[in-house]
MDAnalysis code that builds the backbone (N, CA, C; Angstrom):
import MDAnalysis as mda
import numpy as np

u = mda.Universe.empty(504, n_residues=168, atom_resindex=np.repeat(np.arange(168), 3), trajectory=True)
u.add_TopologyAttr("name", ["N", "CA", "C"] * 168)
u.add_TopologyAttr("resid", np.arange(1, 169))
u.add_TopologyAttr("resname", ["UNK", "UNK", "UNK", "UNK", "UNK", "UNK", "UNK", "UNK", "UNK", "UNK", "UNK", "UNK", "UNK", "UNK", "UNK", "UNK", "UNK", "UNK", "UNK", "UNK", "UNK", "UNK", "UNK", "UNK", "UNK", "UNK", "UNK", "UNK", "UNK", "UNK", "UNK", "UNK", "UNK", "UNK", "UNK", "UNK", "UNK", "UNK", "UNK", "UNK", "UNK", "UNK", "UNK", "UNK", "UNK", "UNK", "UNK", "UNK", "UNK", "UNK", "UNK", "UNK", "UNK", "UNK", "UNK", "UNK", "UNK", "UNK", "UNK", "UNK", "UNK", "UNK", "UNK", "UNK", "UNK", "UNK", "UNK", "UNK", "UNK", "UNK", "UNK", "UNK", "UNK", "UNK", "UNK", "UNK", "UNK", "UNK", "UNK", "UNK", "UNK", "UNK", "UNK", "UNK", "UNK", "UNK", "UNK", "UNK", "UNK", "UNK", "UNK", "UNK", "UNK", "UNK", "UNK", "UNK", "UNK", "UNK", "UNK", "UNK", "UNK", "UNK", "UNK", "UNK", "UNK", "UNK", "UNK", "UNK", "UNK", "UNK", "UNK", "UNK", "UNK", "UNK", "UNK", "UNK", "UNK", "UNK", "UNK", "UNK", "UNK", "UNK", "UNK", "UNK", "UNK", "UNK", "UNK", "UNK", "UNK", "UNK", "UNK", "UNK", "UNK", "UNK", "UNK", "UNK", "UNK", "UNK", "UNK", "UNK", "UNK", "UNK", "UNK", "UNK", "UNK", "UNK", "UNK", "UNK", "UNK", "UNK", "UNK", "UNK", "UNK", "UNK", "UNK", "UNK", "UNK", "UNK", "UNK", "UNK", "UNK", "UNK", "UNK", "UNK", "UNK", "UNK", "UNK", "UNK"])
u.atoms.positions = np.array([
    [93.625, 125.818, 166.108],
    [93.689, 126.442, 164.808],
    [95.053, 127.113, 164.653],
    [95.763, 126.562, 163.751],
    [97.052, 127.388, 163.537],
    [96.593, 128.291, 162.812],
    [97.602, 129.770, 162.370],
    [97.783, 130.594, 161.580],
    [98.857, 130.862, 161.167],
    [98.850, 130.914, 159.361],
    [100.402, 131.195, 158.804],
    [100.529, 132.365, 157.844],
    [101.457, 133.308, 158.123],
    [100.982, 134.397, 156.897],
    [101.663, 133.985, 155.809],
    [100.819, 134.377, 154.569],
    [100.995, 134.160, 152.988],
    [101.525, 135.418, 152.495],
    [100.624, 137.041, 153.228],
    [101.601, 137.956, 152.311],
    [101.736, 139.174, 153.706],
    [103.298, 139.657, 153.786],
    [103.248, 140.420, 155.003],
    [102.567, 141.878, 154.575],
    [102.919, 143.017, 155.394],
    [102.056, 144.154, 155.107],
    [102.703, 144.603, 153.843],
    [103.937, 145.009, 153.806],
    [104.809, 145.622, 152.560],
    [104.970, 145.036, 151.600],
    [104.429, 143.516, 151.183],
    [103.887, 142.538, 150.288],
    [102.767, 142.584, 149.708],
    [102.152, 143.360, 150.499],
    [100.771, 143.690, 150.158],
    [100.697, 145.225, 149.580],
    [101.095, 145.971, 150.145],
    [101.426, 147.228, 149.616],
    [101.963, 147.401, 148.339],
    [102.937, 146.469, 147.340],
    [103.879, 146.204, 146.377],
    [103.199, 145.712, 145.717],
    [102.095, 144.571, 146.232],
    [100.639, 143.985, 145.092],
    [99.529, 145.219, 144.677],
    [99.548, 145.804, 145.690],
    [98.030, 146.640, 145.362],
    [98.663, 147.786, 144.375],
    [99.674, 148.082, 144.390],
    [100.535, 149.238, 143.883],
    [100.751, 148.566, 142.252],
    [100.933, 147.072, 141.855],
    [101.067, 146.805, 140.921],
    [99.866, 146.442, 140.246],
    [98.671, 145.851, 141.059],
    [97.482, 146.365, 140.491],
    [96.584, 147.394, 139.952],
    [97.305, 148.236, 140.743],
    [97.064, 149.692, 140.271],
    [97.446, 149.982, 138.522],
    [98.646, 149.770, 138.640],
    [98.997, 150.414, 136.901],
    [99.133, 148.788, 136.234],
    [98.277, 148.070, 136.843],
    [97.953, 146.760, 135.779],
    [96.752, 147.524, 135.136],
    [95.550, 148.093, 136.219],
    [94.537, 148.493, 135.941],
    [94.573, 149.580, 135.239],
    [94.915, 150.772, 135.298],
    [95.404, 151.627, 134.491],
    [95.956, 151.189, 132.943],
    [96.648, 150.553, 132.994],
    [97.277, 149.760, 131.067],
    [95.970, 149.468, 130.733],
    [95.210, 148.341, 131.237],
    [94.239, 147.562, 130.709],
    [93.029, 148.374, 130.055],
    [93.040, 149.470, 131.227],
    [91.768, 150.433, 130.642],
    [92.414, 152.113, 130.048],
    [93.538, 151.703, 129.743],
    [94.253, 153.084, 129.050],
    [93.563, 154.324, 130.067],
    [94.350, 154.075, 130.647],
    [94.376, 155.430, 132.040],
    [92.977, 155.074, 132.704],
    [92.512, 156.311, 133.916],
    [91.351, 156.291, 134.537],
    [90.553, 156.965, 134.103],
    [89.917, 157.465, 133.131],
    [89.067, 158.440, 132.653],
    [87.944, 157.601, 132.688],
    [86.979, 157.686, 133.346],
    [85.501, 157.362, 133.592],
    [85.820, 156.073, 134.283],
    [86.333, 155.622, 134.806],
    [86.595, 154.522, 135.999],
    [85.805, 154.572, 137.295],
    [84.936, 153.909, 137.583],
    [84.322, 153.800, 139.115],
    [84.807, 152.304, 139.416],
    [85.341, 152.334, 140.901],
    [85.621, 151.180, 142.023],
    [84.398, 151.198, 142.748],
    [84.024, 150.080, 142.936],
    [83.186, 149.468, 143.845],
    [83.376, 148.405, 144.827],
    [83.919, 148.210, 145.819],
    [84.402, 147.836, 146.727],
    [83.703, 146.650, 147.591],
    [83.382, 145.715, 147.448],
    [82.423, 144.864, 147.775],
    [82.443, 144.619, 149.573],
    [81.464, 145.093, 150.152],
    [81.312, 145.628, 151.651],
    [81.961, 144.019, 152.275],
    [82.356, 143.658, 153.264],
    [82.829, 144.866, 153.893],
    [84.265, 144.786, 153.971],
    [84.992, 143.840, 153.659],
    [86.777, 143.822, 153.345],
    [87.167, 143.968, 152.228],
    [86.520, 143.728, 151.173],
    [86.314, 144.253, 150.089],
    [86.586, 146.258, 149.516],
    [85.866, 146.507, 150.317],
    [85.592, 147.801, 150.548],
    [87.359, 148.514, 150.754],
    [87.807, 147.968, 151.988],
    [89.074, 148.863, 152.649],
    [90.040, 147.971, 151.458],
    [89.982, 147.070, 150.776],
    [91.051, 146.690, 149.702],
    [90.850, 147.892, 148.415],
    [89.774, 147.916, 148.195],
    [89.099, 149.296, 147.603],
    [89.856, 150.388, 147.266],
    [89.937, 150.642, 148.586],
    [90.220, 152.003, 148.639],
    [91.905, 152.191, 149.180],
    [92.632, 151.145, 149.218],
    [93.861, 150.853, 149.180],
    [93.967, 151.453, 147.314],
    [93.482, 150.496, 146.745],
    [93.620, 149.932, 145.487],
    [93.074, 151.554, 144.295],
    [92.476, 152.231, 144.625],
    [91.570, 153.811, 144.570],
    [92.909, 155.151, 144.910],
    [93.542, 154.913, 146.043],
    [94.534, 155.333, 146.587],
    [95.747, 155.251, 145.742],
    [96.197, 154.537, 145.638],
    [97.026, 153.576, 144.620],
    [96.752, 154.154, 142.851],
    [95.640, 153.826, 142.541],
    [95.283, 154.213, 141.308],
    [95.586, 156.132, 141.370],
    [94.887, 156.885, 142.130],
    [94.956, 158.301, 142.271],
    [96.649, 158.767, 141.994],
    [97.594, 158.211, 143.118],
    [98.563, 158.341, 142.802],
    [99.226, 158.022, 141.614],
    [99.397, 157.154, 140.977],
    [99.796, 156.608, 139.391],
    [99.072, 157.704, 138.656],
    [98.316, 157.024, 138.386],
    [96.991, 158.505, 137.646],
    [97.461, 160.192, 137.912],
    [97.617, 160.312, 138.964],
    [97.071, 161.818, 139.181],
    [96.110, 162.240, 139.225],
    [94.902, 161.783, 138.860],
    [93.472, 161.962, 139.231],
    [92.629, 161.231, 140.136],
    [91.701, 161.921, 140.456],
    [90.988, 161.557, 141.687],
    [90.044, 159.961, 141.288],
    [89.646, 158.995, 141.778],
    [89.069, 158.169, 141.556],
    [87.746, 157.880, 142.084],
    [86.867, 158.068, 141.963],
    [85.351, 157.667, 142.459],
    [85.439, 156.148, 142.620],
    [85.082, 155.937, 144.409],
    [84.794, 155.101, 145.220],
    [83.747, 154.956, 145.125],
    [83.173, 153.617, 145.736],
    [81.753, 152.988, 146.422],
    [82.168, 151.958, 147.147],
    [81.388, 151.781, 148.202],
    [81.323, 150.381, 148.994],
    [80.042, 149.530, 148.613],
    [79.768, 148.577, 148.053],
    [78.803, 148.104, 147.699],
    [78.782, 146.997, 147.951],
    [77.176, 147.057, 148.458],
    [76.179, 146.005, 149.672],
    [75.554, 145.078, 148.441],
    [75.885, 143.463, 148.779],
    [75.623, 142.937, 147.816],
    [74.505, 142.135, 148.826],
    [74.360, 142.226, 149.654],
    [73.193, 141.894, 150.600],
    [71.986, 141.050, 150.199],
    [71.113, 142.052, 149.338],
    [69.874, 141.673, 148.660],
    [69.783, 140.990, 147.217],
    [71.618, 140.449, 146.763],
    [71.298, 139.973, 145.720],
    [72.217, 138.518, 146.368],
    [72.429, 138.271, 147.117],
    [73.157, 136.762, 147.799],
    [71.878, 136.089, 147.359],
    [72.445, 134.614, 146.634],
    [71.245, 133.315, 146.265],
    [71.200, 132.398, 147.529],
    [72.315, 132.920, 148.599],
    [71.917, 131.807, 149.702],
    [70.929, 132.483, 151.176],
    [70.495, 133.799, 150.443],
    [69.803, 134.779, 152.042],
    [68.295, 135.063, 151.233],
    [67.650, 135.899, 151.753],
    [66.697, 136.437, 151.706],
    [66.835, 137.994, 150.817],
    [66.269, 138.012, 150.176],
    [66.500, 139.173, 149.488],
    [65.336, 140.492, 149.453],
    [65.934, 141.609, 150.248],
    [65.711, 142.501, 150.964],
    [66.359, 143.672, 150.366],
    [66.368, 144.283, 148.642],
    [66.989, 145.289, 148.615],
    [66.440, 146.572, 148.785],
    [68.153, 147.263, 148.889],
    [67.737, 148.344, 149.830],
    [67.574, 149.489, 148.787],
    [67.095, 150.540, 148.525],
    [66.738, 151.217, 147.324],
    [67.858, 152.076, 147.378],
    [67.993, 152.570, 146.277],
    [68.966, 153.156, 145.624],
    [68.884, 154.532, 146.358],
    [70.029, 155.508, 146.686],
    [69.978, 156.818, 147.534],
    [69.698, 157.757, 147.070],
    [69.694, 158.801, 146.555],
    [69.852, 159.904, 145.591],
    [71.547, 160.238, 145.397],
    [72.094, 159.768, 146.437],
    [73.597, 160.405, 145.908],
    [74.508, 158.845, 145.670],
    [73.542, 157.972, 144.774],
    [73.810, 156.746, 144.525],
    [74.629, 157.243, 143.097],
    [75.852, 156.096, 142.633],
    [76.898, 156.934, 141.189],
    [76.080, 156.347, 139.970],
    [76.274, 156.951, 139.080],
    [75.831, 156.499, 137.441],
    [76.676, 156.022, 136.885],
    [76.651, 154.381, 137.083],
    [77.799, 153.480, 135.966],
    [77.458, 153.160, 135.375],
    [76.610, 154.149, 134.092],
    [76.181, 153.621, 132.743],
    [77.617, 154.551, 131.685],
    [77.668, 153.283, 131.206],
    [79.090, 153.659, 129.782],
    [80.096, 154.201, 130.867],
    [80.273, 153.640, 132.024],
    [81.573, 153.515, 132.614],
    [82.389, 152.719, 132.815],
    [83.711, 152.361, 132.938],
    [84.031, 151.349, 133.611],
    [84.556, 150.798, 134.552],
    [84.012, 149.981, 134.928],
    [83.766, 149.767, 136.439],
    [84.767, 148.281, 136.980],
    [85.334, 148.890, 138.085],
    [85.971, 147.762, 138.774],
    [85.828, 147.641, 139.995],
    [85.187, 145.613, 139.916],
    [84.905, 145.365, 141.553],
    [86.418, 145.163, 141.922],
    [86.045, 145.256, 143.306],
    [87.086, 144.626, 144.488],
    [86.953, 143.537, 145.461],
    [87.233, 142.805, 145.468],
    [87.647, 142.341, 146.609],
    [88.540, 141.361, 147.177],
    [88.782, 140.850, 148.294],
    [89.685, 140.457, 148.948],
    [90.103, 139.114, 148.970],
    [89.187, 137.920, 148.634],
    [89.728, 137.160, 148.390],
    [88.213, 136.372, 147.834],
    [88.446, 135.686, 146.327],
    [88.008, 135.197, 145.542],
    [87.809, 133.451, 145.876],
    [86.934, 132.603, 146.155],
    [87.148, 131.183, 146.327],
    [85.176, 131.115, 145.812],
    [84.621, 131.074, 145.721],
    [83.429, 130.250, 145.292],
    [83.044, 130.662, 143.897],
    [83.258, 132.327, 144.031],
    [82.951, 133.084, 143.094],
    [81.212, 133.656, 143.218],
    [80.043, 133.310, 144.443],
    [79.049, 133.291, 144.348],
    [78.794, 134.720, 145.007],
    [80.092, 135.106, 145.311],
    [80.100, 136.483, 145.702],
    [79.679, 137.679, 144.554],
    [80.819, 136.934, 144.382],
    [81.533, 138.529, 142.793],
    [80.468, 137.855, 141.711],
    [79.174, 136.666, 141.929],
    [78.081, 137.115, 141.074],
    [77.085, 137.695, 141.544],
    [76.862, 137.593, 142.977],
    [75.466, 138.719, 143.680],
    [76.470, 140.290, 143.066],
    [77.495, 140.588, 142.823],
    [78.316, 141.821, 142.842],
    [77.741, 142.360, 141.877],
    [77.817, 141.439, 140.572],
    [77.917, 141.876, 139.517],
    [76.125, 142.003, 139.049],
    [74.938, 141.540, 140.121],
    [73.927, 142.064, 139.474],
    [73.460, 143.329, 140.489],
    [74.411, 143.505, 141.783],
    [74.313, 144.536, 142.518],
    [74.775, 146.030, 141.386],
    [75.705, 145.566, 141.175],
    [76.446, 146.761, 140.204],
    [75.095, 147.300, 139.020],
    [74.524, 146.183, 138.220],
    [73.699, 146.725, 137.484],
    [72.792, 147.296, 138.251],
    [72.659, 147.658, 139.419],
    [71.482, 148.657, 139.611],
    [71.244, 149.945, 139.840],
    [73.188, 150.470, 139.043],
    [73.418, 151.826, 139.305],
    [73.464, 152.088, 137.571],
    [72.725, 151.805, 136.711],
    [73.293, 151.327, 135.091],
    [73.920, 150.565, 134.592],
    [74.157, 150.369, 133.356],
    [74.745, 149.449, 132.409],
    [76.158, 150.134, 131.984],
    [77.165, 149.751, 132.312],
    [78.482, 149.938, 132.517],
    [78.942, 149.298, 131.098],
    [79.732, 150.557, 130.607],
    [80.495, 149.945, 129.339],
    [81.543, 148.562, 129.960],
    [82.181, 148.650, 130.693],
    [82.810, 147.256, 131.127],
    [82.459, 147.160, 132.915],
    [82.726, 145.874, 132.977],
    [82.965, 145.503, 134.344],
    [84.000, 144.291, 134.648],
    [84.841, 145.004, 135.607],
    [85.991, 143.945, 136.018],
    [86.174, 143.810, 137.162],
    [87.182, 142.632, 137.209],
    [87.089, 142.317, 138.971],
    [88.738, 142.286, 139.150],
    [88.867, 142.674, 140.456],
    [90.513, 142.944, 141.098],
    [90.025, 142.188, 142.049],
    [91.015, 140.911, 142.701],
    [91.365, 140.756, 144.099],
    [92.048, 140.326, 144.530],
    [93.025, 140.360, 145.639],
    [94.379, 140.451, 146.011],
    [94.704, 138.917, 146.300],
    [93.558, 138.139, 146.075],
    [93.903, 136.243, 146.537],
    [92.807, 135.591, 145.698],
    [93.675, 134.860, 144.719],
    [92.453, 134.081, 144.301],
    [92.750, 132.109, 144.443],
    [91.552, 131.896, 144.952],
    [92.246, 130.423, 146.083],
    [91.302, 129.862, 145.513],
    [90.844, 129.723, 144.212],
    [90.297, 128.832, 143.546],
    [89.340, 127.733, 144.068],
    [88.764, 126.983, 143.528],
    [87.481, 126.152, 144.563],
    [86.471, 127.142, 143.949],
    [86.407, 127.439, 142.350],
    [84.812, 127.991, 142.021],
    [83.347, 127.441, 141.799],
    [82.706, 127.481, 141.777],
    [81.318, 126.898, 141.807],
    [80.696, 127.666, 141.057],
    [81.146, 128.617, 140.531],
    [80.368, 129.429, 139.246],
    [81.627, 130.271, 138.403],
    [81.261, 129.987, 136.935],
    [82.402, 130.972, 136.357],
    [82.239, 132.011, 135.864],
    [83.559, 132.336, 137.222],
    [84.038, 133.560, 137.556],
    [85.232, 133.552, 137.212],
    [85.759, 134.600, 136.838],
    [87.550, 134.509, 136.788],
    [87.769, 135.955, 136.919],
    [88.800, 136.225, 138.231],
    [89.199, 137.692, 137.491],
    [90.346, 138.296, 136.671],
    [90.025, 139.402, 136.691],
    [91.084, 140.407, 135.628],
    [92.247, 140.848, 136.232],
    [92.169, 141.043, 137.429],
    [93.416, 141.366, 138.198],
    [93.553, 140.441, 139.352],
    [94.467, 139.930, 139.498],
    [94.857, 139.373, 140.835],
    [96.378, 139.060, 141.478],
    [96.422, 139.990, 142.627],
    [97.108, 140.132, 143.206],
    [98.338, 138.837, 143.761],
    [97.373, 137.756, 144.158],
    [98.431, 136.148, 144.305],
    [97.175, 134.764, 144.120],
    [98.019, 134.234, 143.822],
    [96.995, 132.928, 143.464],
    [97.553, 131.836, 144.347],
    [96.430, 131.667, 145.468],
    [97.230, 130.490, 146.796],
    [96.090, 129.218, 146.618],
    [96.561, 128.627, 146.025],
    [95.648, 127.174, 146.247],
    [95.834, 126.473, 147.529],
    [94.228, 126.267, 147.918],
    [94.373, 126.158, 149.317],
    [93.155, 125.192, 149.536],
    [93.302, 124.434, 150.320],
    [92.020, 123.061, 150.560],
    [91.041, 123.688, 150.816],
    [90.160, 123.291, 151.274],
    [88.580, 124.040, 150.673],
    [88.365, 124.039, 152.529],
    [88.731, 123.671, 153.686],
    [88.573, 123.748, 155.042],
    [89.193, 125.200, 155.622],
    [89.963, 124.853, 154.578],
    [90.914, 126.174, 155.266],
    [90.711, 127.700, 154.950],
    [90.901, 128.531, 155.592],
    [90.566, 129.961, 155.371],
    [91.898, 130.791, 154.928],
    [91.162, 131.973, 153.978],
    [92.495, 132.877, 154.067],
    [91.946, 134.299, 154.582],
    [92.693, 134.860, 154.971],
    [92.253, 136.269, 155.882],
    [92.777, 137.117, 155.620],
    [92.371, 138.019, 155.330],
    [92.746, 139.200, 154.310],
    [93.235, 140.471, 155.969],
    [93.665, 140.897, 156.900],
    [93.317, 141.601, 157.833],
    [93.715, 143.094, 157.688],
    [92.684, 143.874, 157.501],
    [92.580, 145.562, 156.491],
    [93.414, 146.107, 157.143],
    [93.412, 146.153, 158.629],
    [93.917, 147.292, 159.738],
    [95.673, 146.909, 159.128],
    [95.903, 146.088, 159.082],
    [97.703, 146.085, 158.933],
    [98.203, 146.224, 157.640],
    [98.113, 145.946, 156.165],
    [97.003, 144.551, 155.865],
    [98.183, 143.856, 155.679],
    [97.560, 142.951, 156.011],
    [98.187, 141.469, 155.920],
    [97.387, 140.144, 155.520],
    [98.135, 139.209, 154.674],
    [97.064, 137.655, 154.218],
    [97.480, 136.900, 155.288],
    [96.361, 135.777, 155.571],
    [96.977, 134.983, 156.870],
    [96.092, 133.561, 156.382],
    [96.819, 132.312, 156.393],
    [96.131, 130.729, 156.007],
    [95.875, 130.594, 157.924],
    [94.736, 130.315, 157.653],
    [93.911, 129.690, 158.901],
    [93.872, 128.245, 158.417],
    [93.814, 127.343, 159.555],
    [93.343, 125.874, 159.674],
    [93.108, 125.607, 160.932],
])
């Protein structure tokens, strides 16, 4: 299996930073904005991207990591009930995350995970690779690079550095 990187760390840092005040224009500042971070690489792009927004903004941004677990059409569905210190995204708007976009069957278990915290004046999706090969339409609102890539091959998002990497 070779590996080739697509975006180095400070490439990545310069995307999430311009996603940031993409997201900000689109929704005229952060005022009632919740991120939801789709577990589990999803999540640390998140909160890159939350980080990012705070700074531009100046205001604080309400996070979530959210378990799309019990709404996947290819598993068993097992959801897990809502917490008490679960957020209220009714008439908010809300942006998923995540890391790299290719079937799209993700960011739709996401999007009926999301309705089970309310009905959100909008919902959008950010993610830092979108490598096309959908099977349901999906498209997102923000995206970071668009790598068309054969359907064998992987792309790897890796949080700890971050860095994109083409597997084959």
């Amino acid at each position: 299996m070779s590996r080739s990187t697509l975006m180095t760390p400070e490439r990545v840092r310069r995307t999430v930073t311009r996603l940031a005040y993409e997201v900000i224009e689109r929704n005229r500042g952060t005022d009632g904005l919740l991120v939801f971070g789709l577990k589990s690489r999803g999540a640390a792009l998140a909160d890159r991207l939350a980080d990012a927004l705070e700074e531009a903004a100046g205001q604080p941004i309400e996070r979530h990591a959210l378990s799309i677990a019990g709404f996947r059409d290819d598993r068993d569905r097992d959801r897990v009930p809502l917490s008490d210190s679960a957020p209220d995204a009714t008439d908010r708007d809300v942006l998923l995350v995540d890391d790299v976009l290719f079937t799209g069957r993700t960011v739709r278990a996401a999007l009926d995970a999301v309705l089970q915290y309310g009905r959100p004046k909008t919902i959008r999706l950010a993610v830092l690779v979108d490598r096309g090969h959908r099977e349901v339409p999906v498209h997102p609102d923000f995206v970071g690079k668009v790598i068309p890539t054969k359907q064998d091959e992987r792309v790897v998002v890796d949080p700890s550095e971050p860095a994109v990497y083409l597997e084959d």
